[in-house]
Every structure is written in C-alpha cells, then in structure tokens.
N, C-alpha and C positions, 0 to 999 in steps of 0.2 A: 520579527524575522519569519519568513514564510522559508518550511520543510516539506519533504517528501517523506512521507508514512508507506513502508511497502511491507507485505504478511503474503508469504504463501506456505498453508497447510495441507498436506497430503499425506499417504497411508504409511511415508516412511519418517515421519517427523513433522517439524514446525521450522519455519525461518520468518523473520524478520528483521526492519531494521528502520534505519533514517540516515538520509541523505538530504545534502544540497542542492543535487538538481535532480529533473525530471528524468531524463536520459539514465543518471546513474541507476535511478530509482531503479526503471523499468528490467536496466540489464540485472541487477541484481537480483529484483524478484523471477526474471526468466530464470537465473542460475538458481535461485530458491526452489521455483517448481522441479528443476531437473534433479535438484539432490532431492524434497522430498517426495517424487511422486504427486506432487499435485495436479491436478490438471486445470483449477484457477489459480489465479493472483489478482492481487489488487495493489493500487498506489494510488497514494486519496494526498493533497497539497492540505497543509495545516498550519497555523501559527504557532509558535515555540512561545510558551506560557514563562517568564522568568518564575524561576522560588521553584519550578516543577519538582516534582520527587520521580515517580515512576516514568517511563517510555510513555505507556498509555495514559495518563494523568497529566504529564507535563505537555500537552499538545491542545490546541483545540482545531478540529477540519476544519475547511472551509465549506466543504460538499462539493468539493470540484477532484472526481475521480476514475480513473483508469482500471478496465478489468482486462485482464490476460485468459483467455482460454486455449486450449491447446487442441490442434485441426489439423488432422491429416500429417501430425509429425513437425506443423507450426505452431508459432505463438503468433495469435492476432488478438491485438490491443481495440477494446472500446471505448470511448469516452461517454461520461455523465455525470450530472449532478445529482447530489442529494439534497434535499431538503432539509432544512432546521426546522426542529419545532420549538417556537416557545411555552415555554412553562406560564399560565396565565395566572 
C-alpha cells in the first residue's frame, strides 16, 4: 500500500503525519508549516511495511518527493526524487 509521509519542523515545534493521498498530504503539511513556523515541508510517497512498529520504521520511501518553501507569503511546491542506495 503506497502513503504519503509529510514533517514540517520550524522554530515553534514539530508536525507530522501520514496520509492517503497526495493532496491531503500537501494541505496538511502547509497547515504544519503555519502552526510551526517552518518555512520548508516535505511529503515523500512510501510503502506501508506490514508488522511496522514506529511512523518512521514502519514505512519504506520510494524517493519520490515533494518540498514546500514558503515565498513571498506562498507556499510553492517542488517535485523530486531521491536516490536509493544500496548496501553492497
């Protein structure tokens, strides 16, 4: 099952979370940035690991990710990927 992973940390706190879709993702972390003062966010698409225990542990990315920066009093969204590395 493919989720949306979204973290926006700033000088007044921490938020995150996981969503079902993209859209959710993105509004949510914009509302993230505005409660904590962040001025990025991010939302990265990951597979939902069954057995997982923790948020950050029970996921694996894909490296398909979205950053939010905040301009001029907007939020404009980038798109990119990350790279895997594998362990040799």
């Amino acid at each position: 099952m493919i989720v949306w992973l979204w973290d926006a940390d700033g000088p007044d706190g921490g938020a995150s979370g996981v969503t079902d879709d993209q859209d959710s993702a993105c509004r949510a972390a914009e509302e993230g940035m505005a409660a904590t003062g962040a001025a990025v966010a991010t939302v990265e698409t990951a597979r939902h690991l069954d057995g997982g225990g923790w948020m950050t542990s029970g996921y694996r990315p894909t490296g398909h990710v979205w950053t939010a920066r905040r301009r001029d009093g907007e939020v404009a969204w980038t798109e990119s990927h990350r790279l895997e590395r594998v362990a040799s």
